[in-house]
C-alpha positions as CSV (number, residue, x, y, z in Angstrom):
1,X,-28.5,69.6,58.7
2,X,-26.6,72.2,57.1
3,X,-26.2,72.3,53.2
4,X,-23.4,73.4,51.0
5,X,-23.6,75.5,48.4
6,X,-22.4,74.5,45.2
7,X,-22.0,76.0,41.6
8,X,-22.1,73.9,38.4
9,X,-22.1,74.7,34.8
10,X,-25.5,75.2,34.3
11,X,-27.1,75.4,37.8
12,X,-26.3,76.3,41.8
13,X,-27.2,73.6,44.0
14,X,-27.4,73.1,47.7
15,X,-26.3,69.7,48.6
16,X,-25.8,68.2,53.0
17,X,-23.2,66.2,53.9
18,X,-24.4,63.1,52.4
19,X,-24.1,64.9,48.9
20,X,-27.9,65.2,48.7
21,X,-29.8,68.1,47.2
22,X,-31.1,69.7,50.4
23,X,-32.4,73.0,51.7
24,X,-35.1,74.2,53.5
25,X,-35.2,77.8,53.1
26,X,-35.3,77.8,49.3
27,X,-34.9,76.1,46.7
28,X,-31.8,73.4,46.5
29,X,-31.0,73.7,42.8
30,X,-31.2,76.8,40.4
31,X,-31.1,76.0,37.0
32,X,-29.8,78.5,34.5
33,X,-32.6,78.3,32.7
34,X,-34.7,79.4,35.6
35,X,-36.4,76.2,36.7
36,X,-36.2,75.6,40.7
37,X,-36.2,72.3,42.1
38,X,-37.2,72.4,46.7
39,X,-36.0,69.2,47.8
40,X,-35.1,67.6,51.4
41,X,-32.8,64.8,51.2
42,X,-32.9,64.6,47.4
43,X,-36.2,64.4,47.1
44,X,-38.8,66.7,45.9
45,X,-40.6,68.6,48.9
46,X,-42.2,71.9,50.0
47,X,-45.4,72.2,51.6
48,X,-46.1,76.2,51.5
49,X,-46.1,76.0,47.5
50,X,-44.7,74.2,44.7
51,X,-41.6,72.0,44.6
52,X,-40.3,72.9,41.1
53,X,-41.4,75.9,39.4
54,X,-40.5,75.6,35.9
55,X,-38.8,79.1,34.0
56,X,-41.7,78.8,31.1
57,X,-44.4,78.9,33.8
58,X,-45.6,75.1,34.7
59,X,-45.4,74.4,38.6
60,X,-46.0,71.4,40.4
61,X,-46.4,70.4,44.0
62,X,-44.8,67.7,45.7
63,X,-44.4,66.3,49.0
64,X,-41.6,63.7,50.5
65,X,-40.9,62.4,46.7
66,X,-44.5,62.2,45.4
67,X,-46.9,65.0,43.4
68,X,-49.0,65.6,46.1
69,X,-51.8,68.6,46.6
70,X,-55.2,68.8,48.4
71,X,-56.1,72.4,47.6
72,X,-55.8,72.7,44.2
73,X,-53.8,70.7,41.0
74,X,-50.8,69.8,41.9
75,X,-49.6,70.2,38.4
76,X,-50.1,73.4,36.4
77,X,-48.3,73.1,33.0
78,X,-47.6,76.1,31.3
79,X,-49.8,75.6,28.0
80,X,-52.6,75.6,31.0
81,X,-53.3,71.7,31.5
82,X,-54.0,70.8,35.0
83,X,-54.0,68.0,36.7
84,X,-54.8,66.6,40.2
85,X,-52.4,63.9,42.4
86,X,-52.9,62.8,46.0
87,X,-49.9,60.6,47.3
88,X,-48.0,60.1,43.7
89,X,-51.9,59.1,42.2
90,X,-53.3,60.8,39.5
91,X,-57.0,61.5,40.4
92,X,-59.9,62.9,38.8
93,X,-60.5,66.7,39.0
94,X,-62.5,67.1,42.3
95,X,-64.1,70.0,40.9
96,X,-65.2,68.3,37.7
97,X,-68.6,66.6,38.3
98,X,-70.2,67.2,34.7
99,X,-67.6,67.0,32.6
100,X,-64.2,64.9,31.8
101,X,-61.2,66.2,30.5
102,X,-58.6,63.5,29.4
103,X,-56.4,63.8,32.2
104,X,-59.7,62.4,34.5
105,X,-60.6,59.8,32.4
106,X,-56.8,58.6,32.7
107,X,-57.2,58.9,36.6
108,X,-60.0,56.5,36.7
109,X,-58.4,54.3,34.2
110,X,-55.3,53.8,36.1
111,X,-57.6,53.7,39.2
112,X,-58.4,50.0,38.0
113,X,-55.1,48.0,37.3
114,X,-56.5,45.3,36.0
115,X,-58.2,47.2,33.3
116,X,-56.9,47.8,30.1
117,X,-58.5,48.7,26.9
118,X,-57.4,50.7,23.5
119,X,-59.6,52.9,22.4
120,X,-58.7,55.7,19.8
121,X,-59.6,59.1,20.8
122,X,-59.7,62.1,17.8
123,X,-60.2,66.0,17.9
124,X,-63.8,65.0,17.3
125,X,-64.2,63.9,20.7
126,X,-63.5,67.2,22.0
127,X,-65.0,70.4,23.1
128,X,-62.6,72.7,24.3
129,X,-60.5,69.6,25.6
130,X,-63.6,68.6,27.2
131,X,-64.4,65.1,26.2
132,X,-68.0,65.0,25.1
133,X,-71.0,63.1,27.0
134,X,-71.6,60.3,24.1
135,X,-67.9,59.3,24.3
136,X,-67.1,59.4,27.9
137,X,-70.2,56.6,28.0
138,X,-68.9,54.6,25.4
139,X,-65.5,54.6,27.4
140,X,-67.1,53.6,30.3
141,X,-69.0,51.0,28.9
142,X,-66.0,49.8,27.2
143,X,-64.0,50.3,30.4
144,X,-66.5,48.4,32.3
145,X,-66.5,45.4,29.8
146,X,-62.6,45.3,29.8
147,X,-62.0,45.7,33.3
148,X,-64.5,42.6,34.2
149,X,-62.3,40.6,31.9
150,X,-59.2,41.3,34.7
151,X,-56.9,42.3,31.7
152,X,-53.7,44.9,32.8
153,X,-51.9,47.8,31.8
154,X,-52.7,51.5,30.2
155,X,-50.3,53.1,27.8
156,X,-50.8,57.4,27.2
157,X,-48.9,59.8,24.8
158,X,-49.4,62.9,25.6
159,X,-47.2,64.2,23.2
160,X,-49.5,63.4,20.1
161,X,-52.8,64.3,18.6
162,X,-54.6,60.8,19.9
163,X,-54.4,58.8,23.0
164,X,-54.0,55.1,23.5
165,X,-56.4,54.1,26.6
């Protein structure tokens, strides 16, 4: 399937015939900003590295449409926050056994969805974004409670100071 090279006002895109963004030997748009988007049949897709590979430095991996690595995070954001996906899941650092950042205890949160509790967490939690051992057992224990009670949903902002759990 051959694409087509195309040039907008503030990118270059490959699309195929069916108008889809599509190339498979690099990357099927070019922003002007520097991001760079791989994707087969308008989806996001390369296995030998990252799909997008943003101009500020974050990357992130993805595979037929879904965040997707084995061998490593499949999202590296610039500002250095990683986080791990298999098959469009977020999923606990694999690495991690002693310690939880937030971006774990989200993965196991989400891994129950009937679970949902609130549960405010501060700077004080913290040690070097690491949550510390007294409050990831409270947020078990919590976790635990609320997730025997078969309630749903989780709501996250990662764009503030606190998270909403």
């Amino acid at each position: 399937m051959e694409s087509i090279r195309y040039e907008r006002n503030n990118r270059v895109e490959w699309l195929n015939e069916k108008g889809k963004h599509h190339r498979t030997d690099g990357p099927a748009v070019e922003w002007a900003n520097g991001d760079r988007e791989w994707c087969v049949n308008d989806k996001l897709h390369r296995i030998d590295g990252p799909a997008f590979e943003s101009a500020n430095g974050g990357r992130a991996w993805w595979v037929n449409g879904h965040l997707h690595r084995t061998d490593g995070p499949a999202v590296e954001y610039a500002n250095g926050v990683l986080e791990w996906w298999e098959n469009g899941k977020l999923i606990p650092n694999p690495a991690n056994t002693e310690k939880e950042s937030i971006y774990d205890l989200i993965a196991k949160v989400r891994s129950h969805p009937k679970c949902v509790f609130v549960y405010l967490l501060t700077k004080d939690d913290f040690v070097d974004n690491i949550l510390d051992r007294d409050t990831i057992d409270q947020l078990g224990k919590t976790c635990e409670r609320f997730c025997n009670e078969n309630l749903p949903s989780i709501t996250h902002d990662f764009l503030s100071d606190t998270y909403d759990i």
